[in-house]
Backbone as numpy.savetxt, mean C-alpha at the origin, in Angstrom:
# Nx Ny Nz CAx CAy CAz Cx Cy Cz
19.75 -7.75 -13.81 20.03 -7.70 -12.39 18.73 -7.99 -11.63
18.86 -8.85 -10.99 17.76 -9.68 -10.58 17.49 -9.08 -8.94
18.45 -9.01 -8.38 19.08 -8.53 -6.70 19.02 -6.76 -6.76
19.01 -6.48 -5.36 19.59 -4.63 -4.99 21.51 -5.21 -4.96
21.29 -3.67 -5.24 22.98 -3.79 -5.06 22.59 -2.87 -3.74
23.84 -2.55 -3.51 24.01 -1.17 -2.37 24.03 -0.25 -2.77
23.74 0.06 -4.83 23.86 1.45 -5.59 22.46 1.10 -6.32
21.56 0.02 -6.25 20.59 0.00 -6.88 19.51 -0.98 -6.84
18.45 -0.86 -7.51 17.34 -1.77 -7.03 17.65 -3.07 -7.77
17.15 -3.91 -8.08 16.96 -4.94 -8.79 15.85 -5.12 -9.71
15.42 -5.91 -10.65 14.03 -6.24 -11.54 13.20 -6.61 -10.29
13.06 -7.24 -9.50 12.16 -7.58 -8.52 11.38 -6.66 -7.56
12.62 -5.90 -7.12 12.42 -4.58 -5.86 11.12 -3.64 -6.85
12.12 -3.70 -8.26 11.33 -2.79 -9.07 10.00 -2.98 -9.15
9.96 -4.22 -9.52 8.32 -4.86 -10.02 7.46 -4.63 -9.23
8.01 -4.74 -8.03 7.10 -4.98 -6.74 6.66 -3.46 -6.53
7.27 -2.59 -6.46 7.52 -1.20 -6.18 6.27 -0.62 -7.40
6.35 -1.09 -8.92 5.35 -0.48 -9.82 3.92 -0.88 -9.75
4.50 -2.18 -9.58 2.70 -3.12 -9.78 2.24 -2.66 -8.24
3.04 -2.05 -7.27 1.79 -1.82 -5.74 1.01 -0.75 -6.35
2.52 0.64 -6.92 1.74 1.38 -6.97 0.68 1.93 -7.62
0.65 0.80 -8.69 -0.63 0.84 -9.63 -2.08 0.34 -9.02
-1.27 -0.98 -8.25 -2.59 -1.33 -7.35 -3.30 0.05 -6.42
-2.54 0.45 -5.45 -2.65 0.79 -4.69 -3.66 2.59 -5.17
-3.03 3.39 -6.29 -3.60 4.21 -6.86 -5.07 3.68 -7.49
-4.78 2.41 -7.94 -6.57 2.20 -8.34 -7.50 2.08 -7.24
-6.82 1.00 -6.17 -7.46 0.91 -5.06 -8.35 2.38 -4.29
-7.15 3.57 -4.09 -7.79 4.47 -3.36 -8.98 4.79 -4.69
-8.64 4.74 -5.87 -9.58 5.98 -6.40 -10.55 4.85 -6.68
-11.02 3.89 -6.54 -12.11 2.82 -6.34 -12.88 2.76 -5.04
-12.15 3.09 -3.81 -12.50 3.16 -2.68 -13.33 4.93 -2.41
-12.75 5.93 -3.16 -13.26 6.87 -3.49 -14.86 7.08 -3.86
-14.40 6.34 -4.92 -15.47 6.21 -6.05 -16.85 5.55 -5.35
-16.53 4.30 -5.20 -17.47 3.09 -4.58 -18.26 3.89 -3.39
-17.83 4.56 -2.37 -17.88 5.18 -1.03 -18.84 6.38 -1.56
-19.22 6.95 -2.47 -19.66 7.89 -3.17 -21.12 7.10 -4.01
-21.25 6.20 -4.02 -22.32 5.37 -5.01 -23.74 5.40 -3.38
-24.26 5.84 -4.11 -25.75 4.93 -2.78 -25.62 3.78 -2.69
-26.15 2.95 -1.65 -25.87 1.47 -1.29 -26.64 1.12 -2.04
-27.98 1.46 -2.75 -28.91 0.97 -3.19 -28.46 0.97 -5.00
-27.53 1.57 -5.77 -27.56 1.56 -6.54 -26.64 0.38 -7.03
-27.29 -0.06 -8.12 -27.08 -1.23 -9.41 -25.90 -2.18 -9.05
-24.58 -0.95 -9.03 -23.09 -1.71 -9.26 -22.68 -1.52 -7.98
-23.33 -1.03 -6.99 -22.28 -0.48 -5.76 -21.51 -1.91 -5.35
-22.83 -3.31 -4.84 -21.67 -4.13 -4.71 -20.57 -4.75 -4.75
-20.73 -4.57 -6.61 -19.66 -5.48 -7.73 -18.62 -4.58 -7.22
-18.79 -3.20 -6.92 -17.63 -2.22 -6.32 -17.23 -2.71 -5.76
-17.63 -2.85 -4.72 -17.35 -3.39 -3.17 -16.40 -4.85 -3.44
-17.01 -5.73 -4.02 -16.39 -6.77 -4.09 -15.05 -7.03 -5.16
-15.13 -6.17 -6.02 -14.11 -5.63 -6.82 -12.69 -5.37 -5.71
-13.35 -4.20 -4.96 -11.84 -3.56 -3.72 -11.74 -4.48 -2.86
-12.55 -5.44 -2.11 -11.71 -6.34 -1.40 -11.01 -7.51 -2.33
-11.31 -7.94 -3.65 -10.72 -8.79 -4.45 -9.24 -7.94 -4.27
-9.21 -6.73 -5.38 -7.79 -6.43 -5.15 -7.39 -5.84 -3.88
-7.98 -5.76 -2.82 -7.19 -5.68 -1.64 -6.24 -6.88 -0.56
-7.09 -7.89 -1.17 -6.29 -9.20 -0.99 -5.10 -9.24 -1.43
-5.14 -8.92 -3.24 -4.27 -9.04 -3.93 -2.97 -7.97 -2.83
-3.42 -6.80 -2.74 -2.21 -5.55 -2.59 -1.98 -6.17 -0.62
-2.27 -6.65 -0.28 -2.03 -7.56 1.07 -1.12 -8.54 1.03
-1.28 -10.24 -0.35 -0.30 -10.73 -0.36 0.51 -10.43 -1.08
0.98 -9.11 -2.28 1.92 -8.81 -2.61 2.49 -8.13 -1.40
2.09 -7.49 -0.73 2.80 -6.24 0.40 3.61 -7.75 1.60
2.73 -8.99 1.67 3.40 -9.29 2.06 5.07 -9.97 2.06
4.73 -10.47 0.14 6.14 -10.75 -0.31 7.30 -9.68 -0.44
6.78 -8.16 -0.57 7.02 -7.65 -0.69 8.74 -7.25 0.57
7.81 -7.18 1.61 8.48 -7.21 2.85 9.58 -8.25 3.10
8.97 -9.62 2.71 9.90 -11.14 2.88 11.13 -10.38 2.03
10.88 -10.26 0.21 11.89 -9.46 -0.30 13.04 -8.42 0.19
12.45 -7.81 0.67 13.45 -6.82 1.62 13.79 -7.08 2.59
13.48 -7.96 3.21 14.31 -8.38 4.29 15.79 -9.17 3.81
15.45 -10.76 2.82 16.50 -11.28 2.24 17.09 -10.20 1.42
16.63 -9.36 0.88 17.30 -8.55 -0.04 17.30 -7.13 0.43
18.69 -6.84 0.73 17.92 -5.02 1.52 18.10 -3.83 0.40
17.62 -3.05 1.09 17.03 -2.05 -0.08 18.66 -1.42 -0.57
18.97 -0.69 -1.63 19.68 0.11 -1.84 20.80 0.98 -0.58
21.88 1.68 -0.28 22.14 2.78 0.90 21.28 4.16 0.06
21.07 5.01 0.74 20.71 6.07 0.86 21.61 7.23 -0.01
21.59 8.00 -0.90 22.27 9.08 -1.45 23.25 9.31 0.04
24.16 9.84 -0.74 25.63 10.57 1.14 25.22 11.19 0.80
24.76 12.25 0.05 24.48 13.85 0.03 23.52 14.18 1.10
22.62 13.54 1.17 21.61 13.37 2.34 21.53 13.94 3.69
20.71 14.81 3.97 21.01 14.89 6.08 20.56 13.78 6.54
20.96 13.48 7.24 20.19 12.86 9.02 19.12 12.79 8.92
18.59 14.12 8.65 16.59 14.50 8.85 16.40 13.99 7.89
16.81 13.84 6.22 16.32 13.90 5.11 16.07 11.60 5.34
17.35 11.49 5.87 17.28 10.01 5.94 16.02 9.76 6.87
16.01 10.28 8.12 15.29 9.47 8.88 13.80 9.83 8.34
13.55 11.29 7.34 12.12 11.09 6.95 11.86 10.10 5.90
12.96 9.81 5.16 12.84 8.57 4.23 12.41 7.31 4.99
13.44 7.32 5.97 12.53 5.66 6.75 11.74 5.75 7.55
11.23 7.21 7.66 9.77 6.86 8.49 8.83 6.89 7.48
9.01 7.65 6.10 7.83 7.38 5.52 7.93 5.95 4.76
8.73 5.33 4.55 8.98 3.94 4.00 8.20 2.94 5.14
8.40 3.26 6.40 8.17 2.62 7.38 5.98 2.77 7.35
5.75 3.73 7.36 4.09 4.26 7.15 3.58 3.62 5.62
4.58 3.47 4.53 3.76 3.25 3.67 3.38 1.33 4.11
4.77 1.25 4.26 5.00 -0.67 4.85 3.87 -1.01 5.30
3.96 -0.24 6.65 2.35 -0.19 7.75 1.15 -0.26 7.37
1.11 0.86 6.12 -0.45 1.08 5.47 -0.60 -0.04 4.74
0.16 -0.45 3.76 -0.05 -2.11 2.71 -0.66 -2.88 3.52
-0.10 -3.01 4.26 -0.97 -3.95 5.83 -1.70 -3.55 6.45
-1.92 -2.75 6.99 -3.28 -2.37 8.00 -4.96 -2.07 7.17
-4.03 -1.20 5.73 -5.44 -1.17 5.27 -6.27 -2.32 4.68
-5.38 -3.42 4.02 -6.18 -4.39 3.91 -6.86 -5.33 5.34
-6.15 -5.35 6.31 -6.67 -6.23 7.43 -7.54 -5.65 7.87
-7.43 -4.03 8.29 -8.97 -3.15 8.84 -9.96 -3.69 8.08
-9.86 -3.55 6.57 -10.73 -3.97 5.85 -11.50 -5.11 6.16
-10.85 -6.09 6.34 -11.22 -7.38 6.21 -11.68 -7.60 7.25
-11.20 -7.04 8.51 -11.77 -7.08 10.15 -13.73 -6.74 9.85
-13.03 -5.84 9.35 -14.71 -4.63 9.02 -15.62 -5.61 8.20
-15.32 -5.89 7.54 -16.25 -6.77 6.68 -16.34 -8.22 7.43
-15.74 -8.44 8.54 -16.00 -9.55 9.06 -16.93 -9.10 10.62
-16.89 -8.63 10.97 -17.63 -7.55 11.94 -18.99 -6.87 11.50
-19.05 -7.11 10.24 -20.54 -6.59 9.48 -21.54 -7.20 9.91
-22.32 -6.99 10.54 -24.26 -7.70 10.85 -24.64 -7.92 9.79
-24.18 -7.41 8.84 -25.16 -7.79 7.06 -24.46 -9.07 6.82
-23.18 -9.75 7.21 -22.67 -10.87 7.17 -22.42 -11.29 5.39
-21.93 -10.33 4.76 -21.94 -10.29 3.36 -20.96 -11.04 2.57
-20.84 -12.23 1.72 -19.46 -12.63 2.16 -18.31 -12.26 1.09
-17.33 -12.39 1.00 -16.26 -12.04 0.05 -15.81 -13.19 -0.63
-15.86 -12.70 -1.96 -15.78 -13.85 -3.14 -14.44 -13.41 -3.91
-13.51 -13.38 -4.45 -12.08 -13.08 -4.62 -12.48 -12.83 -6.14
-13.02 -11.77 -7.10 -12.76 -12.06 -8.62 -14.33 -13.36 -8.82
-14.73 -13.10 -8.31 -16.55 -14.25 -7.85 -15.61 -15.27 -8.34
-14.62 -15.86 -7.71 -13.78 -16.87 -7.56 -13.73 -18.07 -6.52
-12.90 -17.28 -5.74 -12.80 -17.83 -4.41 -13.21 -17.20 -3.52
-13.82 -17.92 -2.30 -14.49 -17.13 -1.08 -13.30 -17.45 -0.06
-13.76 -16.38 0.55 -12.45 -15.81 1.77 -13.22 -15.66 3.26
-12.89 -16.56 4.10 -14.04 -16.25 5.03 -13.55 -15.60 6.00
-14.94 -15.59 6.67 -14.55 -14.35 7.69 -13.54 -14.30 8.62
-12.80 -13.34 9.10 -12.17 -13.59 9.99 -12.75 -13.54 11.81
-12.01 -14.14 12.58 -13.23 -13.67 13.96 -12.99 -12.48 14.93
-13.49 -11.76 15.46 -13.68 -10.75 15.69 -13.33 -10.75 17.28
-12.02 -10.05 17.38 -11.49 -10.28 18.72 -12.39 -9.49 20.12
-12.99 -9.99 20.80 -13.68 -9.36 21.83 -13.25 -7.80 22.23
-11.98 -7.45 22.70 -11.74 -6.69 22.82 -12.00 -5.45 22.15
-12.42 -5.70 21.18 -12.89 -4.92 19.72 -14.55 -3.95 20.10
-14.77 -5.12 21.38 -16.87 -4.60 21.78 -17.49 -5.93 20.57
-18.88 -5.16 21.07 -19.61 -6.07 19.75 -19.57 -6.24 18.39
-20.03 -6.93 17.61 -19.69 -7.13 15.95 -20.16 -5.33 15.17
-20.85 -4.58 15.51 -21.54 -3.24 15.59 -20.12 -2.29 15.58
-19.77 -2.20 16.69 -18.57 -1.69 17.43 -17.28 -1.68 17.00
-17.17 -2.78 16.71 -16.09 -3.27 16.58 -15.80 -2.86 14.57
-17.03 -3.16 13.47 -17.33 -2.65 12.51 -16.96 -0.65 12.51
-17.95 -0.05 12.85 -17.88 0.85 13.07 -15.82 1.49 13.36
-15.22 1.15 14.12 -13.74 1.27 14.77 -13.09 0.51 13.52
-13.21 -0.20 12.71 -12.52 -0.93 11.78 -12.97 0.03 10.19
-14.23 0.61 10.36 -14.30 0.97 9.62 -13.96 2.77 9.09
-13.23 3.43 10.66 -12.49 4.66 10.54 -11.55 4.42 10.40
-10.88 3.69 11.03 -9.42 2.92 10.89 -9.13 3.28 9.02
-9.92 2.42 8.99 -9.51 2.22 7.53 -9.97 3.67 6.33
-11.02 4.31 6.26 -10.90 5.34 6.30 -9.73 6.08 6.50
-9.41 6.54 7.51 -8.73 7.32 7.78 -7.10 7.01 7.64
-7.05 5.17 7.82 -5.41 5.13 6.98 -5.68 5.26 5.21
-6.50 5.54 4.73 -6.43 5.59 3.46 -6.27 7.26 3.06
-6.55 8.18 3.81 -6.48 9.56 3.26 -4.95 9.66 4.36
-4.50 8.46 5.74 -2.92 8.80 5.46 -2.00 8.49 4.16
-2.61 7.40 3.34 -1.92 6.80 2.43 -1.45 7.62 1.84
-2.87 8.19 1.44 -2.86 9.46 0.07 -1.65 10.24 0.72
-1.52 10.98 2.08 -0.38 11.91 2.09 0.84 11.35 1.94
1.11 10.18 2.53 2.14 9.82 2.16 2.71 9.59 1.01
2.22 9.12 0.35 2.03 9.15 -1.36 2.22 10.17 -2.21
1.76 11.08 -1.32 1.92 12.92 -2.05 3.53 13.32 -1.60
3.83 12.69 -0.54 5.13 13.31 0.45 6.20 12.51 -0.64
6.05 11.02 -1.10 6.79 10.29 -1.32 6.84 10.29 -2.94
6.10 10.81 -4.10 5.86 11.57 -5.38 7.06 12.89 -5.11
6.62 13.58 -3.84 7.42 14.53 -4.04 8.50 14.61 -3.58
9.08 13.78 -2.77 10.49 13.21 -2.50 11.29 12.89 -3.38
10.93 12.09 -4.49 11.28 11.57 -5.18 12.00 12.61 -6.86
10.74 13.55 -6.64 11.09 14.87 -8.06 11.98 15.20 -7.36
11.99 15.43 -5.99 12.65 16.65 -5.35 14.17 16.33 -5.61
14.64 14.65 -5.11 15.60 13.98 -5.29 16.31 14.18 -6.69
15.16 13.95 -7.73 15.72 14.04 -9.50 15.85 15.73 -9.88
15.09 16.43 -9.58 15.15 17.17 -10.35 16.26 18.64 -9.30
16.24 18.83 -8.00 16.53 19.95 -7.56 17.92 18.94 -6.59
17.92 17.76 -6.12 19.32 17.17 -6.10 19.98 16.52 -6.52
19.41 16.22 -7.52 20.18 16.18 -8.92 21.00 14.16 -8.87
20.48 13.79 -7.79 20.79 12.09 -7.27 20.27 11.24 -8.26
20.67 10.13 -7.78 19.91 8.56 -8.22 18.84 7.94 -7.80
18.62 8.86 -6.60 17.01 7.87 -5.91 16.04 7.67 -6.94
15.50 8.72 -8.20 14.52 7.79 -8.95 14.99 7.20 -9.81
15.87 7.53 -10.39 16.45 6.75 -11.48 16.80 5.18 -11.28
17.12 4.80 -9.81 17.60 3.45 -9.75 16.01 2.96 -9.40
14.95 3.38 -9.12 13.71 2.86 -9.29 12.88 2.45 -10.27
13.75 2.94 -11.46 13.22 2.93 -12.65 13.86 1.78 -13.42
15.03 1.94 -13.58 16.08 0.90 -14.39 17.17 0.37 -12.94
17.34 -0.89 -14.08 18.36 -1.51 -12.86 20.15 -1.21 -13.53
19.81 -0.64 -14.92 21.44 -0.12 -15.01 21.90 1.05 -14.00
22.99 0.62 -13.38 23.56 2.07 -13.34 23.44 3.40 -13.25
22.55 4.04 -12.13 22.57 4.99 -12.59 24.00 6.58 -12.24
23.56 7.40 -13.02 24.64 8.34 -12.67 24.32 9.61 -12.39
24.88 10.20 -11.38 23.92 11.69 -10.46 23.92 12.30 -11.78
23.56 13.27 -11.64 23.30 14.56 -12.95 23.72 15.50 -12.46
25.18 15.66 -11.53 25.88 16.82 -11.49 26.27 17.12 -10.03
């Protein structure tokens, strides 16, 4: 099963759904990590250039990602479900959407806004140039600085959401006893547990 049904994901929804969140878990704990190194030491760059390589990457997957769900829509929702329980599902679906995107573009704003003018090489592959730095932003200083809490600070939202959406998910398998993880996992069929 290649497609969502209206009872389940597809191989695609799936793929997309495992390989972010592998990206996306290395990403923070690299961004962790790297952010923690002195600027002056040995590897900090290769860090550095390491997380915007795969932040590109977790940018144009997030963006197919989205194209996907639009032609293809997601699964309906368990009926067992409240109102509240739905609409916190699509607001946090809606924040993680947001974050795939914002944290790579802050990024990339920020590093294009840098006075050190450092440039980004994809995998010391391909270079990615800068993007330009919308006035409104203040100076290249300014504008760095604001791009660079941004991003910060959507990355420790990520993390909660991530924690909210881990635990949505047990909460779903194990105490309501549904299909929400199970159809994330396999594209057979799945069947509530009671």
């Amino acid at each position: 099963m290649i497609r969502n049904t209206a009872t389940g994901y597809g191989l695609i929804a799936i793929a997309f759904h495992w390989t972010m969140a592998l990206l996306i878990a290395g990403m923070l704990a690299l961004g962790l990590y790297m952010t923690s190194l002195p600027p002056t030491a040995a590897d900090t760059f290769w860090y550095y250039q390491l997380h915007k390589s795969f932040g590109f990457v977790v940018l144009a997957l997030a963006v197919l990602r989205l194209v996907w769900r639009v032609v293809n829509p997601a699964p309906k929702l368990p009926s067992g479900m409240s109102a509240f329980e739905k609409f916190l599902a699509h607001a946090g679906h809606t924040g993680l959407y947001g974050l795939m995107l914002a944290l790579p573009l802050t990024g990339w704003i920020m590093v294009s806004a840098s006075p050190w003018n450092i440039p980004t090489v994809l995998f010391n592959t391909l270079p990615v140039p800068h993007l330009p730095v919308p006035a409104f932003l203040g100076d290249k200083p300014a504008a760095e600085a604001l791009m660079k809490e941004l991003h910060e600070n959507g990355a420790w939202l990520l993390i909660a959401l991530l924690v909210a959406h881990i635990a949505a998910a047990l909460k779903h398998h194990f105490l309501s006893r549904d299909t929400t993880l199970q159809r994330m996992i396999s594209t057979r069929p799945a069947r509530a547990n009671g």
